[in-house]
C-alpha positions in Angstrom: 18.6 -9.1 -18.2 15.3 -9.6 -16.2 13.2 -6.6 -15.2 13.3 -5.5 -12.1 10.4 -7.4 -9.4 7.5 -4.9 -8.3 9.1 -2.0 -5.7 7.5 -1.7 -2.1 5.7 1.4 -1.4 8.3 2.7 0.6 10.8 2.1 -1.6 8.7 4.1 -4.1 7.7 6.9 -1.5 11.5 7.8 -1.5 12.6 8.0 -4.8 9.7 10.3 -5.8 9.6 13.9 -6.0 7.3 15.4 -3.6 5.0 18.2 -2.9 5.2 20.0 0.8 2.6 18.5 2.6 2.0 21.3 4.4 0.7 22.8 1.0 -0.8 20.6 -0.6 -3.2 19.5 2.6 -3.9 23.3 2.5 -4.4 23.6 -1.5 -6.7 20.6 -0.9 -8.5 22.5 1.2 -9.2 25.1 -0.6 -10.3 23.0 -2.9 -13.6 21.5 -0.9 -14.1 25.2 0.3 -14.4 26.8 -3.2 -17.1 23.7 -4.0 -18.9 24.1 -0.5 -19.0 27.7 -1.4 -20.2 27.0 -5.5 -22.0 24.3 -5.1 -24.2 25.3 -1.9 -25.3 21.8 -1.3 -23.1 19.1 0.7 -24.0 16.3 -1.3 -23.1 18.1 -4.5 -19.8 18.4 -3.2 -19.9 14.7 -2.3 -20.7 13.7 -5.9 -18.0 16.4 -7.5 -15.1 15.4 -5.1 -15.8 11.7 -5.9 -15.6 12.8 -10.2 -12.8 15.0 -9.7 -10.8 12.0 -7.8 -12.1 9.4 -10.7 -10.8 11.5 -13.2 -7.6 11.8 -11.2 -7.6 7.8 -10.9 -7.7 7.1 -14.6 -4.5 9.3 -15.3 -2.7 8.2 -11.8 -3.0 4.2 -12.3 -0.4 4.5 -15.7 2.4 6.4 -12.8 1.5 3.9 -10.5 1.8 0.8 -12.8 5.1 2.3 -14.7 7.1 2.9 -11.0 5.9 0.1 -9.1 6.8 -2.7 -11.7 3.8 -4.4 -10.2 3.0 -7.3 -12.7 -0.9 -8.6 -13.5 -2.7 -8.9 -9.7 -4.6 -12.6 -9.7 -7.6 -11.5 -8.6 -9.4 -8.7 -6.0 -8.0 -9.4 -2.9 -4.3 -9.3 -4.8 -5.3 -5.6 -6.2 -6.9 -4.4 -2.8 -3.4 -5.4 -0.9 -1.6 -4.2 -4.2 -3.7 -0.7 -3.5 -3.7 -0.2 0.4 0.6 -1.5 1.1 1.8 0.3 -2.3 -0.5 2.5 -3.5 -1.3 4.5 -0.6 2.6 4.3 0.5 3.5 5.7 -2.9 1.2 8.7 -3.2 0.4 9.6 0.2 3.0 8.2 2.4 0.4 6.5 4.7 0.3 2.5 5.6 -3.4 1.2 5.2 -4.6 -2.5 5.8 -7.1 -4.5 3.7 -9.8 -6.0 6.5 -13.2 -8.0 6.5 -13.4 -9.4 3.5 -16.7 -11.1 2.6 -16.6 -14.7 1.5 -16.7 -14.4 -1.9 -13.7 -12.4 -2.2 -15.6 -9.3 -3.8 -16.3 -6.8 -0.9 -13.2 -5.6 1.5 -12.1 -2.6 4.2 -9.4 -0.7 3.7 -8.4 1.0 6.9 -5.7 3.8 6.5 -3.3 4.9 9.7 -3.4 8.6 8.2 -4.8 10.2 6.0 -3.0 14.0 5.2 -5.7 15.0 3.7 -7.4 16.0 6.7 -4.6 17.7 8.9 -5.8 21.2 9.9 -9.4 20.5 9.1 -12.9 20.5 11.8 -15.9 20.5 9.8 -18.9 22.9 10.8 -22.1 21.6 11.8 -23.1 22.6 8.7 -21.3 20.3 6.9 -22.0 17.2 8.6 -23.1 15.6 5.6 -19.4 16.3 4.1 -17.1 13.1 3.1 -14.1 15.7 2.7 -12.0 13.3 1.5 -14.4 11.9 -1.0 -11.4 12.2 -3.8 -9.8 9.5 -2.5 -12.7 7.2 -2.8 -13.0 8.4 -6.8 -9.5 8.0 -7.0 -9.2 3.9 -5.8 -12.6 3.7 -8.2 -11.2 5.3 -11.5 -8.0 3.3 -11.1 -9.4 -0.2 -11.0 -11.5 0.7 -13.7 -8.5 1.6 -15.4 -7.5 -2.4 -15.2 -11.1 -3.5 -15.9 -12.6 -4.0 -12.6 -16.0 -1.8 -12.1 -16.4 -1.0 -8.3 -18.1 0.9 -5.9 -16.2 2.7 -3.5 -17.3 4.1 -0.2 -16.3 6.0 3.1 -17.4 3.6 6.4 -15.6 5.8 9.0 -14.3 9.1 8.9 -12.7 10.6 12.1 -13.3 14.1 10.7 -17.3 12.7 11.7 -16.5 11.6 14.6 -15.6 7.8 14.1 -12.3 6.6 15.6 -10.3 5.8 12.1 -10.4 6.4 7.9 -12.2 3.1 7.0 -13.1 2.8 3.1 -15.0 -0.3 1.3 -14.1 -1.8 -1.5 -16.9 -3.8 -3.1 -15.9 -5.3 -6.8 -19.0 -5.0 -9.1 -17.9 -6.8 -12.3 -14.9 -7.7 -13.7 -14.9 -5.8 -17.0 -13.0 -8.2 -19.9 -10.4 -6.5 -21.8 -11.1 -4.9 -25.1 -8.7 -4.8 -27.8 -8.8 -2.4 -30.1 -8.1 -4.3 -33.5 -8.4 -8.0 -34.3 -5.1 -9.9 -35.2 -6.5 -12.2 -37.8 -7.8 -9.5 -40.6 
C-alpha cells in the first residue's frame, strides 16, 4: 500500500490536540514580560525571543514533517508555500500567503491573516523597539535549518507597531548540503 499524499493544514489543524488559546496567548505573554522585566533592554529581548523560537524550530520541524506527510520541497519557493498554507495552519490555525518574491527565487513575504500571539496585547511607549512576536521569526529560521537551508528571517510589519498586517521575510542565505554521518563504502 502507498503512503498516504502530504495532509492540508487544515486537515492537520483538526486532528491535533490543542492548547486553549486563550491560555497560551496569555502564557506567551508572560513570557515576553518576564524577559522585558530580566533583560531590561528591548533589543535583548529581541535577540532571546528570536533563540528561544530557533530552538523551538529545530525540535518542531520533526512533528511537522512526521504529520504532514509532506515529501522533499523542490526548491525555496516550494518550502515558503509548504511553511505559510501548512505550517502556519497546523500550529497556529492561521492562513498566511507567500508574496514578492525577488527574481532569483531566494527572498519572499509571508503575510499572516492572524497572528494569536498578539490578542490582548498594546505595547507601551517604552517598548517600541519590541518585535513581540520575534519567536515566530526563530521558529520558521531553526526549522529550515533543520532541512539545510540557512536563512535570515525578519519582521517587515507588525500591527502591534502600528503597521496594517503581520508581514515576515524570508530571505534564503545558502542552501546547506546534507551531511551524512558515516560513509557506505568503508
Amino acid at each position: 500500500m502507498a503512503p498516504p499524499g502530504p495532509r492540508s493544514g487544515d486537515a492537520i489543524f483538526a486532528s491535533v490536540e490543542r492548547v486553549n488559546a486563550e491560555l497560551f496567548t496569555l502564557t506567551y505573554g508572560a513570557t515576553v514580560r518576564q524577559l522585558l522585566t530580566d533583560l531590561e533592554e528591548v533589543e535583548e529581548v529581541n535577540k532571546q525571543l528570536d533563540q528561544m523560537g530557533y530552538n523551538i524550530g529545530i525540535r518542531l520541524i520533526d512533528e511537522f514533517l512526521a504529520k504532514s506527510n509532506v515529501s522533499r520541497c523542490i526548491d525555496f519557493k516550494e518550502t515558503a508555500d509548504v511553511i505559510a498554507k501548512v505550517g502556519f495552519k497546523m500550529f497556529l490555525g492561521i492562513n498566511a500567503t507567500v508574496t514578492n518574491w525577488d527574481a532569483d527565487g531566494t527572498c519572499c513575504n509571508i503575510i499572516l491573516e492572524d497572528n494569536p500571539l498578539a490578542d490582548f496585547v498594546e505595547l507601551p511607549d517604552t517598548c517600541q523597539g519590541l518585535y513581540y512576536c520575534n519567536i515566530l521569526s526563530g521558529v520558521i529560521r531553526g526549522a529550515l535549518e533543520m532541512v539545510s537551508m540557512k536563512t535570515e528571517v525578519t519582521w517587515l510589519r507588525d500591527v502591534l507597531r502600528g503597521d496594517d498586517a503581520y508581514e515576515l521575510q524570508v530571505k534564503l542565505l545558502k542552501q546547506v548540503p546534507e551531511e551524512y554521518p558515516y560513509k557506505d563504502d568503508e
